[in-house]
C-alpha positions in Angstrom: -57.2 245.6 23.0 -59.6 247.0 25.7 -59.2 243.6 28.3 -55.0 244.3 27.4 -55.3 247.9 28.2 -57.9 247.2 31.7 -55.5 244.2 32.3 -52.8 247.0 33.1 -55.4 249.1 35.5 -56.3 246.3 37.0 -53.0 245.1 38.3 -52.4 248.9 39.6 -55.5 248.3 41.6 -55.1 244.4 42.7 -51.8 244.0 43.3 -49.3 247.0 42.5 -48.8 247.9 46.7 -48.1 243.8 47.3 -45.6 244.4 44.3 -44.3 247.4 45.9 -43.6 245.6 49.2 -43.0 242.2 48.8 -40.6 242.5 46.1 -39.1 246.0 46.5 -39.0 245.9 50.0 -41.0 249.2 50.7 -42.4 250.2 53.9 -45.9 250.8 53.9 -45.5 254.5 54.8 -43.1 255.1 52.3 -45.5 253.3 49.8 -48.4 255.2 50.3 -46.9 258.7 48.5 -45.2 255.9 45.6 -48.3 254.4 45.4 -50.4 257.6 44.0 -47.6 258.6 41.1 -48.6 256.1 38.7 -52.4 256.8 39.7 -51.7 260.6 38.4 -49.8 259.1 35.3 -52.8 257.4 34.1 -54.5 260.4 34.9 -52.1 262.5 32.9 -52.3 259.7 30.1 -56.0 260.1 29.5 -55.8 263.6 29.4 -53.1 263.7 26.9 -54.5 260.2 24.6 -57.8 262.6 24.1 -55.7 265.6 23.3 -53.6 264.3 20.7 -56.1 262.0 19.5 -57.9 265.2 18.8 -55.4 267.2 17.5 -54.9 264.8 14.9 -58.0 264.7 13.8 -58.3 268.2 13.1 -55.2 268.4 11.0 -55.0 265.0 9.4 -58.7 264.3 9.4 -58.2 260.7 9.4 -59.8 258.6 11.9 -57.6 255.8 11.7 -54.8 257.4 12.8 -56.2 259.9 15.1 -57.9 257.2 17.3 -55.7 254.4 17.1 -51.9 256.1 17.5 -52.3 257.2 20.7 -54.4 253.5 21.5 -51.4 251.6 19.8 -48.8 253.8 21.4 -50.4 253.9 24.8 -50.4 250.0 25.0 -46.9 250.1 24.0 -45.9 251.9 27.0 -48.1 249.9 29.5 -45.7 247.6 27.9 -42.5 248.8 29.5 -43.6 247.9 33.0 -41.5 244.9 32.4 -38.5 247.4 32.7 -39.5 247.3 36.4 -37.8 244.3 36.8 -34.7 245.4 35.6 -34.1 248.8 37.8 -33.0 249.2 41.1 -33.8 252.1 42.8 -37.0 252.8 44.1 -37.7 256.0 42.2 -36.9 254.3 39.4 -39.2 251.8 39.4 -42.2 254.1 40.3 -41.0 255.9 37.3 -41.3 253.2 35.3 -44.5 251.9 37.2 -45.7 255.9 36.2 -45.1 255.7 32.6 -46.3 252.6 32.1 -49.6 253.3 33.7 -50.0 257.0 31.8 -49.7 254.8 28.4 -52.9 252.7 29.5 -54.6 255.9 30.5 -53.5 256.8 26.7 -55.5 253.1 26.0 -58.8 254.9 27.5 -59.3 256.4 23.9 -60.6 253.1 22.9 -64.0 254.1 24.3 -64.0 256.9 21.2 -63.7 254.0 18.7 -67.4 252.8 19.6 -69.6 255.2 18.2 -67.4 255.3 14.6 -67.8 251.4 14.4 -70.8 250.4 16.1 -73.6 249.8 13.7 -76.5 252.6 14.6 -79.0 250.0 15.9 -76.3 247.9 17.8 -74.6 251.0 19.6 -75.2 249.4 23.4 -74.9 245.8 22.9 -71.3 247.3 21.1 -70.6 249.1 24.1 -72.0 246.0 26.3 -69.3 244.0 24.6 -66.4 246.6 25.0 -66.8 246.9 28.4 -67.3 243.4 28.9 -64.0 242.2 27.5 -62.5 245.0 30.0 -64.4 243.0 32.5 -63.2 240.2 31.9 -59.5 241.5 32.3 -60.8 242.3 36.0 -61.3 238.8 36.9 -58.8 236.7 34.6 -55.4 239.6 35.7 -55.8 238.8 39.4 -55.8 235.6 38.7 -52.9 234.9 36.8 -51.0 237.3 38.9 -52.1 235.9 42.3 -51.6 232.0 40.6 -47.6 233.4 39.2 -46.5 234.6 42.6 -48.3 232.1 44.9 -46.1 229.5 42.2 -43.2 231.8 42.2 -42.8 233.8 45.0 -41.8 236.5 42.8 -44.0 239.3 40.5 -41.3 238.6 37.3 -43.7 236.4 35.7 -46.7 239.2 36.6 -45.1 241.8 35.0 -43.8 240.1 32.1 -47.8 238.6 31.6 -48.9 242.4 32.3 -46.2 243.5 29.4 -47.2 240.5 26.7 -50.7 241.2 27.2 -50.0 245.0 26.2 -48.4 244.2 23.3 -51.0 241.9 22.6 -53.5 244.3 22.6 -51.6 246.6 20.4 -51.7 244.4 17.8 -55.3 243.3 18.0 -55.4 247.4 17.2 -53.4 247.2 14.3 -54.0 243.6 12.8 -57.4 242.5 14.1 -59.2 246.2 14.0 -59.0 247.2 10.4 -60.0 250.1 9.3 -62.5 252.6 11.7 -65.5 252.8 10.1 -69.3 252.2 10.7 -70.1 248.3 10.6 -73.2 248.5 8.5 -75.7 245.4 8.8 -77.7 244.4 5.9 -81.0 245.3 7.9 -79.7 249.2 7.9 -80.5 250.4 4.7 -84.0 249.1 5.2 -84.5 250.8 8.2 -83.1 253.8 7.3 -85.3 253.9 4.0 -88.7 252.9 6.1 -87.7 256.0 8.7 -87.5 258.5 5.7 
């Protein structure tokens, strides 16, 4: 879920202007007021993912639902960049571009899961490994992006990896996740008995 959510970021940082360009024909000027939109979507997206997230919490009081909805539905939206593809004005597509982006700021919330699941002793190597995944997402998304259109000469295959990967990680939130609650190791009980 996070490297599908950072997979979505990391296009927007790598090669959203070349998109913008090469196969919508911007100019460069007009690109550089586009270009920040999505950029304060995402922003937006965070901002709201926490907010709700919250909100739910308080009035449901289930974890499971108030951390992974707005995950699950945040991925789904990075998902509709592929609608990109099939919109022909300009404003269009950085309206799509925009929404798309502000469901993977939505995604950010998956940085609230680690404390509920990490086992107590274990909390930075569970961290280490969340961001690491995301990491990986930063070298593997270029990639295949870079590899599509240098084989292509067209983004339709970056988009639609950049959508599958989305709705990939929404279902490693729903199927693979399970329920959010601390992972306790056998060694815990011990500790926690020899502390007391």
């Amino acid at each position: 879920g996070q490297f599908a959510g950072n997979s979505t970021v990391v296009f927007f940082l790598t090669w959203f202007p070349t998109y913008l360009v090469t196969e919508r024909h911007m100019a460069w000027l007009k690109i550089g007021f586009f270009a920040i939109l999505p950029f304060l979507g995402a922003s937006a997206g965070v901002l709201f993912g926490g907010w709700v997230s919250d909100l739910l919490l308080r009035r449901t009081g289930n974890v499971n639902l108030s951390r992974k909805l707005p995950i699950i539905t945040g991925l789904l939206l990075s998902a509709c960049i592929v609608v990109a593809l099939y919109v022909q004005s300009d404003t269009a597509v950085i309206a799509v571009l925009s929404l798309a982006f502000f469901g993977q700021g939505m995604g950010g919330l998956g940085w609230s899961i680690i404390p509920d699941i990490a086992p107590k002793r274990l909390m930075g190597l569970t961290g280490g490994i969340f961001n690491f995944t995301a990491n990986i997402a930063g070298i593997v998304t270029p990639i295949v992006i870079g590899a599509i259109v240098s084989l292509t000469g067209s983004f339709y295959w970056g988009l639609m990896f950049i959508g599958a990967v989305a709705i990939l990680g929404a279902a490693s939130y729903i199927f693979i996740l399970g329920d959010i609650k601390r992972i306790e190791l056998p060694d815990d009980h011990n500790v926690a008995r020899k502390a007391a």
